[in-house]
C-alpha positions as CSV (number, residue, x, y, z in Angstrom):
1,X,13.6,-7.6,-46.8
2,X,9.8,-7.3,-46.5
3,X,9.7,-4.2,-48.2
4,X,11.8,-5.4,-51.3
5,X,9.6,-8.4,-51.9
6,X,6.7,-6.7,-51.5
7,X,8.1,-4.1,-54.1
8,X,8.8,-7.4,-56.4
9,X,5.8,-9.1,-55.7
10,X,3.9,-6.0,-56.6
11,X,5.7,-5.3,-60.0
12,X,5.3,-8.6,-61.2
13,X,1.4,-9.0,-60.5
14,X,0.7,-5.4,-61.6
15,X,2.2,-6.9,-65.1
16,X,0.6,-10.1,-65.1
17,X,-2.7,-8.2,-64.5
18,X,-2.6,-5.7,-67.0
19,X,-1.7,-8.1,-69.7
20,X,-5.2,-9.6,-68.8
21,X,-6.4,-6.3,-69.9
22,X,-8.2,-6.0,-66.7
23,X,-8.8,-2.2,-65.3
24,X,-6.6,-1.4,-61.8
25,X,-4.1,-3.4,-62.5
26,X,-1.8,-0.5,-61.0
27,X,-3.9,-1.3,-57.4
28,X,-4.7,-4.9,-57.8
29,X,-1.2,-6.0,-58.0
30,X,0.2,-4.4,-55.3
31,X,-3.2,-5.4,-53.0
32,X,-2.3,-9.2,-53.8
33,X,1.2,-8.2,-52.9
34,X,0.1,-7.2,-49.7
35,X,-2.1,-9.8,-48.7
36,X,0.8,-12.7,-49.5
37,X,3.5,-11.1,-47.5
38,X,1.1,-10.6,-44.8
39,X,-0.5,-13.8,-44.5
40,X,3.4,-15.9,-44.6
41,X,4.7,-13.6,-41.5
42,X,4.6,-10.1,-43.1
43,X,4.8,-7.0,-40.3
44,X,4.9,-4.5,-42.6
45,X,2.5,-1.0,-42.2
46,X,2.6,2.1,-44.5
47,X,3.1,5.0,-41.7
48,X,-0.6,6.9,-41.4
49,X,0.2,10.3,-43.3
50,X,1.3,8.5,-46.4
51,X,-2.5,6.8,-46.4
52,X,-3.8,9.8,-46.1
53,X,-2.0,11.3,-48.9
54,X,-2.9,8.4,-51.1
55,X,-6.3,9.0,-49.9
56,X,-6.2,12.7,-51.2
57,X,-4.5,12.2,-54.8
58,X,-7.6,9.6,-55.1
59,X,-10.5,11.9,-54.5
60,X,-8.3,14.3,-56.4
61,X,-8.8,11.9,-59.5
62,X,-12.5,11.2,-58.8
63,X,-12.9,15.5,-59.1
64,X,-11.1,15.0,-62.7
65,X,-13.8,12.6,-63.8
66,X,-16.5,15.6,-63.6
67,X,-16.2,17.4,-67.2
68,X,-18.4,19.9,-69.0
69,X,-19.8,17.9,-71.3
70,X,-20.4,15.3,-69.0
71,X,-22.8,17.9,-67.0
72,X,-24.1,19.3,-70.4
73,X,-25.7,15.8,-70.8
74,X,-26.8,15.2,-67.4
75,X,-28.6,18.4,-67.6
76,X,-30.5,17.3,-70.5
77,X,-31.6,13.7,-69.6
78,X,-31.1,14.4,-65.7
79,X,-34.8,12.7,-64.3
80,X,-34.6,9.8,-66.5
81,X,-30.4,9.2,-65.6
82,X,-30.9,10.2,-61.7
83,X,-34.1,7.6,-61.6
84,X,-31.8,5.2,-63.6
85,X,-28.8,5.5,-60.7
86,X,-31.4,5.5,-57.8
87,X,-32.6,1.8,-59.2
88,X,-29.2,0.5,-59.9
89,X,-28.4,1.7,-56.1
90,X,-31.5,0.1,-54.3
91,X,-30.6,-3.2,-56.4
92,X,-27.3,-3.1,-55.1
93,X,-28.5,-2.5,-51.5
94,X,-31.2,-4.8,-51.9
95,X,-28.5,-7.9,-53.0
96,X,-26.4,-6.4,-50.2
97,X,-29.3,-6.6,-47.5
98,X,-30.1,-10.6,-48.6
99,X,-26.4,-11.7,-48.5
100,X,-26.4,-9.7,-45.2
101,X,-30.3,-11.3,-43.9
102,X,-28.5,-14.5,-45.0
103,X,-25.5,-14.0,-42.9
104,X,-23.1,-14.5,-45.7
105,X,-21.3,-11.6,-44.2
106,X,-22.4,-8.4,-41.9
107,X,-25.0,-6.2,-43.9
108,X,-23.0,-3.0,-43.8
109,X,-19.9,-4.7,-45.7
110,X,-22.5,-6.6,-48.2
111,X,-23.7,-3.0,-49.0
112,X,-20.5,-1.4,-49.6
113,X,-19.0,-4.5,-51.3
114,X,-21.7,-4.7,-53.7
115,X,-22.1,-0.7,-54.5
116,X,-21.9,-0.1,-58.3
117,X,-19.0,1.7,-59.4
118,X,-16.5,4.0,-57.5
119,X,-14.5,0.5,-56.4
120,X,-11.3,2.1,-54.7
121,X,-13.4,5.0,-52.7
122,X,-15.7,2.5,-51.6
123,X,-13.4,0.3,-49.8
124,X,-11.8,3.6,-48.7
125,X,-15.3,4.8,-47.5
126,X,-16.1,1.7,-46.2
127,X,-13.5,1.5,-43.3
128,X,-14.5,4.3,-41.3
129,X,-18.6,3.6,-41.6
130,X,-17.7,0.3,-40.0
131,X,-17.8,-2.4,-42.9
132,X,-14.7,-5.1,-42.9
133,X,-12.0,-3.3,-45.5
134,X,-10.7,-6.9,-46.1
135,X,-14.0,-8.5,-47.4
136,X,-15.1,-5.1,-48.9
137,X,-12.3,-5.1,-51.2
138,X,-12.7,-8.9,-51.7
139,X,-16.1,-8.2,-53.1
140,X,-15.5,-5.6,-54.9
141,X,-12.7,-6.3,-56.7
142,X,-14.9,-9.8,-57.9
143,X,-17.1,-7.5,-58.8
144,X,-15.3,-5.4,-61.2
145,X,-13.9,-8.7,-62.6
146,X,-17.4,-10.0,-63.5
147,X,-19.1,-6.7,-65.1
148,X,-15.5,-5.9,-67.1
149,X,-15.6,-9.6,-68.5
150,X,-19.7,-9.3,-69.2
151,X,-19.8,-5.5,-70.6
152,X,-16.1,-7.1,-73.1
153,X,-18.2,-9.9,-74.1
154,X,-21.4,-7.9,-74.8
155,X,-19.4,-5.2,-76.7
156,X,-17.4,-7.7,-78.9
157,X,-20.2,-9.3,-79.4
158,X,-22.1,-6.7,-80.7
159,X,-19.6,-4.9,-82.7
160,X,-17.2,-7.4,-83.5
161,X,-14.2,-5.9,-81.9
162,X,-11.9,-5.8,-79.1
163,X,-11.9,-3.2,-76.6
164,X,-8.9,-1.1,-77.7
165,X,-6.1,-0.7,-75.7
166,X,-4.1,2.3,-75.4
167,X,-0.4,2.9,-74.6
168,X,-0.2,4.5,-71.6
169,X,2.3,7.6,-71.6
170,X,4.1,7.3,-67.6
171,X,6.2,10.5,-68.2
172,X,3.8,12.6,-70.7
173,X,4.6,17.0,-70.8
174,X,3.4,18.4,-67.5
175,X,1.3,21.5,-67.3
176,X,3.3,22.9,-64.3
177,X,0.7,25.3,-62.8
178,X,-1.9,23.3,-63.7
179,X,0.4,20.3,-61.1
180,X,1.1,22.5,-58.5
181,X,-3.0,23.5,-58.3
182,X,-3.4,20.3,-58.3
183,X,-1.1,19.2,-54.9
184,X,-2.3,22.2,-53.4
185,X,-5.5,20.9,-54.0
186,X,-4.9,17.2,-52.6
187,X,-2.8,19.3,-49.3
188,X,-5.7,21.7,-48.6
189,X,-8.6,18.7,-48.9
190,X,-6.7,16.3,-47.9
191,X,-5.4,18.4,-44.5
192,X,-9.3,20.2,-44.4
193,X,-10.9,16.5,-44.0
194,X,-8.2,15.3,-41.8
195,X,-9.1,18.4,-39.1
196,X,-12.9,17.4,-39.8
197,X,-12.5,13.9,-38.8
198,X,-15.5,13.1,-40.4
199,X,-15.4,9.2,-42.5
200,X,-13.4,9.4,-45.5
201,X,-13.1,13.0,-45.8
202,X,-9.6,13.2,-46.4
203,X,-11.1,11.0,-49.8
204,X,-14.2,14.1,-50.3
205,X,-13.1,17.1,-49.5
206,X,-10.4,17.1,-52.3
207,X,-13.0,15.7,-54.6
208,X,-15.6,18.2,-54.2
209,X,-13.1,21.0,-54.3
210,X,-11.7,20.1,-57.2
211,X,-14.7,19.5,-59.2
212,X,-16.1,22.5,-57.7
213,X,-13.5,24.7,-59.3
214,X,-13.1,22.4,-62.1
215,X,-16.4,23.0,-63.0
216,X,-16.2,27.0,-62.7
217,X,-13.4,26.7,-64.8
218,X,-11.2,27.6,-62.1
219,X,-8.5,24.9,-62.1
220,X,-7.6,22.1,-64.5
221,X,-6.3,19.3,-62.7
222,X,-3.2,17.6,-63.5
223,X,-2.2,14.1,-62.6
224,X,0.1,11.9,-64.4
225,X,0.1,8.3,-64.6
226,X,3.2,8.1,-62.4
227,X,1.8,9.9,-59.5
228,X,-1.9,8.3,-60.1
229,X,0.0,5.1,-60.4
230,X,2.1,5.8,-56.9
231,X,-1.3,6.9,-55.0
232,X,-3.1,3.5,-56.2
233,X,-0.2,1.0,-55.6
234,X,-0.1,3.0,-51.8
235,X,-4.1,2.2,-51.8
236,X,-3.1,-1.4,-52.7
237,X,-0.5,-2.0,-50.1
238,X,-3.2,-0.3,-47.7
239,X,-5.2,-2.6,-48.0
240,X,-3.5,-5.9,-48.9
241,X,-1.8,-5.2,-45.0
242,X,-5.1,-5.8,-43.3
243,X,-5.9,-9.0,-44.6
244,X,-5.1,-12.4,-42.4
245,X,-5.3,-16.1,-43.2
246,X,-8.9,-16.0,-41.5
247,X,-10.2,-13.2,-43.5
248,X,-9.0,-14.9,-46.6
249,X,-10.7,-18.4,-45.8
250,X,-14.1,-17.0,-44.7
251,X,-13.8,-15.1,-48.3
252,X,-13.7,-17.7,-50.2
253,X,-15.9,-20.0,-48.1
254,X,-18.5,-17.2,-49.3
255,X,-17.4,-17.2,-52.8
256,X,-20.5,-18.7,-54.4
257,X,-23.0,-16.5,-52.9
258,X,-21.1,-13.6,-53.4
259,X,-20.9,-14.8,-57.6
260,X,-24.6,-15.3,-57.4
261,X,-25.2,-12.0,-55.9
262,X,-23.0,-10.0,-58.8
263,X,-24.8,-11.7,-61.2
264,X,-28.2,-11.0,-59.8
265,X,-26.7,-7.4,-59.8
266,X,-25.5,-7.7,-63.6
267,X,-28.7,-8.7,-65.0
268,X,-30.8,-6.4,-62.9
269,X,-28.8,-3.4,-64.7
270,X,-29.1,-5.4,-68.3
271,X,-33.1,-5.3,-67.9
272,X,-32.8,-1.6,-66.9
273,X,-30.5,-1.0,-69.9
274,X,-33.7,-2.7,-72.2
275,X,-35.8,0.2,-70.7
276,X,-34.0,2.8,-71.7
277,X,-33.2,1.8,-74.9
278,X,-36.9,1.9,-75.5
279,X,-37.6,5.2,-73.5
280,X,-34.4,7.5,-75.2
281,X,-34.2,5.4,-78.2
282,X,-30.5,5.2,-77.9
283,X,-28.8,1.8,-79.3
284,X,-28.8,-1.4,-77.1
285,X,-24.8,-0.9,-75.8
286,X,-25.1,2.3,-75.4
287,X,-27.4,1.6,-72.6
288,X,-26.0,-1.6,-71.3
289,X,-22.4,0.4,-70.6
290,X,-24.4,3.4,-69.1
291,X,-25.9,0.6,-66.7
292,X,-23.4,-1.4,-66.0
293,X,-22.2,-1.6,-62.6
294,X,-18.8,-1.6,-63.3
295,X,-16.2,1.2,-62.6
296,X,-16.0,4.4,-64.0
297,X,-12.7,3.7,-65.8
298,X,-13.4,-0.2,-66.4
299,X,-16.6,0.8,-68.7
300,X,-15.1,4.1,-70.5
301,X,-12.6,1.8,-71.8
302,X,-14.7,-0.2,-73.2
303,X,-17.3,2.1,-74.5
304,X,-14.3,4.0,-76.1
305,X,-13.7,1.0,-78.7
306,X,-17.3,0.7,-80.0
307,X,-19.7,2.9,-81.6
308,X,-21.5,4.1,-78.9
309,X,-22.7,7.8,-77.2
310,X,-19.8,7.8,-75.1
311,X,-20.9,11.1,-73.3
312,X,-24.3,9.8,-72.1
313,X,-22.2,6.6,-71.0
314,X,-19.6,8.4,-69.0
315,X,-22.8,11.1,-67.7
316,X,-24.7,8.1,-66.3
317,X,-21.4,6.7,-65.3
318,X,-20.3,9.4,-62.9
319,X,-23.8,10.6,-62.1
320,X,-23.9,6.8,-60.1
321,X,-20.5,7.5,-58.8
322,X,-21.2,10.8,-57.1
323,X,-24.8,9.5,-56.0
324,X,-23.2,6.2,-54.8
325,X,-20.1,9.0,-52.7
326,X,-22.8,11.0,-51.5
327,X,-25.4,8.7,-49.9
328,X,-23.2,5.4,-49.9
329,X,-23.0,6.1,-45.8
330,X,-27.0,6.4,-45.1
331,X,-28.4,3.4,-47.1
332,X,-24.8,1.6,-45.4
333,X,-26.6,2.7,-41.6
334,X,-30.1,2.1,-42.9
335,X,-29.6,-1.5,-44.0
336,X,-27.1,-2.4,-41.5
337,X,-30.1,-1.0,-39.2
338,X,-33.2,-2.8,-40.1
339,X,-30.8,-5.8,-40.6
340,X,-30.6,-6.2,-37.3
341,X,-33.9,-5.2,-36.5
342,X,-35.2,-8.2,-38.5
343,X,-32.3,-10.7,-37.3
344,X,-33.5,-9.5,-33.7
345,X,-36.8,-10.6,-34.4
346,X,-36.1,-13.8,-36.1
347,X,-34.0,-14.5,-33.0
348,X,-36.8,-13.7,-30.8
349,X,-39.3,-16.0,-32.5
C-alpha cells in the first residue's frame, strides 16, 4: 500500500511540477513523494543495487552533456571560462563557509548544498563525503528554483519571450547499438566504481568513460526519456526516504538564511556576467546564462528560446559542472576543515 501511494503521490506532483515549467520535475515529484510517505509512517527503502543503478544511468547522462562543439569552444576561450568557473566556485564555497561559520547548518553540507550546477550528482556526491543528503537536497533544490525563476525573468525581459517549451517524445526511435553501448557502459562504470569503493564512483566512473569515448568518437550514447525518467524518479524516491519530520523542521527554520545566501550567490554571478560582457564583447544574456548558477539543463532551456550564443552558454555550463564533479570533494574537506579550526578557536576564546 506504501508503494502504490507513493507511485500516486509521485505521478501527480511530477505533473503538477512540470506544468510550472520548472526543470526536474521527473525527480522533484517523486522526492516530495518520498519525503510525505515517510514523514506520516512510511517504511519503505529501494533495495541498494537499484540505487546504484540509478546512480550509473545518471553519470551516464552527465557523459552525454560533453559534445564536440562544446570542447571546440572551450578550447578557444578556455583561460577566461576556467577563471570564470573557478570564481563562481570560491563564491559558492565562500557563501557555504558563512552559513556554515554561522551555524546555519554544518559547513560541508553548506558547501555542497550551495555548489553551482550539477544539482542531482551533488546530492549524490554529497552523501558519501559526509554532508546531510536531506538538507543537501533541501538546498539545492531551492536553489535551482531561485536561479530558473531569475535567469526566466531576465530572459523575458530582455527579449520579450517565454522560454519555449518543447514536447517531450517518451517513446522516440531507438538507435539499438548505440542503447546497448550505452547499458554496457552504465554496467561496466557503474560495477568498476562499486569494486573501487571510492565516494560516488558508481556516479564517475560511467561519466568519465563515456565522455571519454564520446569524445574519441567511440560511442554515441543513447538514453531515452523513459529510462532517464525511471533513473531520476529512483534518485527521487532515494532521497525523499531519508528525510524525517526533524530534518524537515530544522530546514525550514533555516529557510531565510539559506534564501539570502542564493541570492548573494545569484548576484555575485550577475556582476561576473557584466565582466565578461565587456572582456569577450558578447551580449548581456549571453553572459548572464553562461554564469548562472543554475543547472545544466535548467539554463539550456532557457538559453534555447532567446537569441543568444548557445554554444559558449552550454561550454561555460558544463566546463562548471565537470570542475564542480572533479574538485567538489577537496574544497567540501578544506572548508569543512578550517571551519572547525576557526569554530575551535572561537570556542577557546
Amino acid at each position: 500500500m506504501q508503494w502504490i501511494a507513493l507511485l500516486a503521490l509521485s505521478f501527480a506532483l511530477t505533473a503538477l511540477i512540470a506544468l510550472t515549467g520548472l526543470p526536474a520535475a521527473i525527480l522533484l515529484g517523486p522526492m516530495i513523494a518520498a519525503i510525505i510517505v515517510e514523514t506520516n509512517g512510511g517504511s519503505i527503502r529501494l533495495p541498494s543495487y537499484i540505487r546504484l543503478i540509478a546512480q550509473a544511468l545518471v553519470g551516464c547522462m552527465l557523459a552525454s552533456a560533453v559534445s564536440p562543439e562544446i570542447v571546440r569552444t572551450f578550447l578557444k576561450e578556455w583561460p577566461l571560462l576556467v577563471s570564470i568557473v573557478v570564481l563562481v566556485i570560491f563564491a559558492a564555497s565562500f557563501v557555504g563557509w558563512i552559513l556554515g561559520k554561522s551555524q546555519v547548518m554544518p559547513g560541508t553540507t553548506a558547501v555542497w548544498g550551495l555548489s553551482p550546477g550539477a544539482a542531482t550528482a551533488s546530492i549524490l556526491m554529497a552523501g558519501a563525503y559526509g554532508a546531510d543528503v536531506r538538507l543537501v537536497a533541501f538546498t539545492q533544490y531551492l536553489r535551482v528554483v531561485m536561479v530558473v525563476a531569475t535567469a526566466s525573468i531576465v530572459a523575458r525581459l530582455w527579449v520579450h519571450v517565454s522560454p519555449a517549451s518543447h514536447p517531450v517524445v517518451w517513446f522516440p526511435p531507438i538507435d539499438a547499438a548505440a542503447f546497448v553501448e550505452t547499458l554496457a557502459l552504465a554496467a561496466v562504470g557503474g560495477s568498476v566504481g562499486y569494486l573501487l569503493r571510492f565516494p560516488a564512483a558508481v556516479l564517475l566512473m560511467p561519466m568519465a568513460l563515456g565522455a571519454a569515448l564520446q569524445a574519441e568518437g567511440l560511442m554515441h550514447i543513447e538514453l531515452p526519456h523513459w529510462l532517464l525518467a525511471i533513473a531520476y524518479a529512483l534518485v527521487g524516491w532515494m532521497i525523499g526516504q531519508t528525510f524525517s519530520r526533524d530534518i524537515l523542521i530544522h530546514a525550514f527554520r533555516t529557510l531565510p538564511q539559506t534564501i539570502l545566501a542564493i541570492l548573494a550567490l545569484i548576484a555575485f554571478c550577475g556582476g561576473l556576467s557584466v565582466v565578461l560582457a565587456k572582456t569577450l564583447g558578447i551580449d548581456p544574456l549571453t553572459a548572464y546564462l553562461a554564469t548562472s548558477p543554475g543547472g545544466l539543463d535548467s539554463v539550456a532551456v532557457i538559453a534555447a528560446s532567446a537569441k543568444v550564443d548557445l554554444s559558449f552558454v552550454l561550454a561555460l555550463q558544463t566546463v562548471r559542472l565537470l570542475i564542480v564533479l572533479a574538485i567538489g570533494p577537496s574544497i567540501s574537506r578544506f572548508v569543512a576543515n578550517r571551519l572547525q579550526q576557526t569554530l575551535d578557536i572561537d570556542a577557546s576564546h
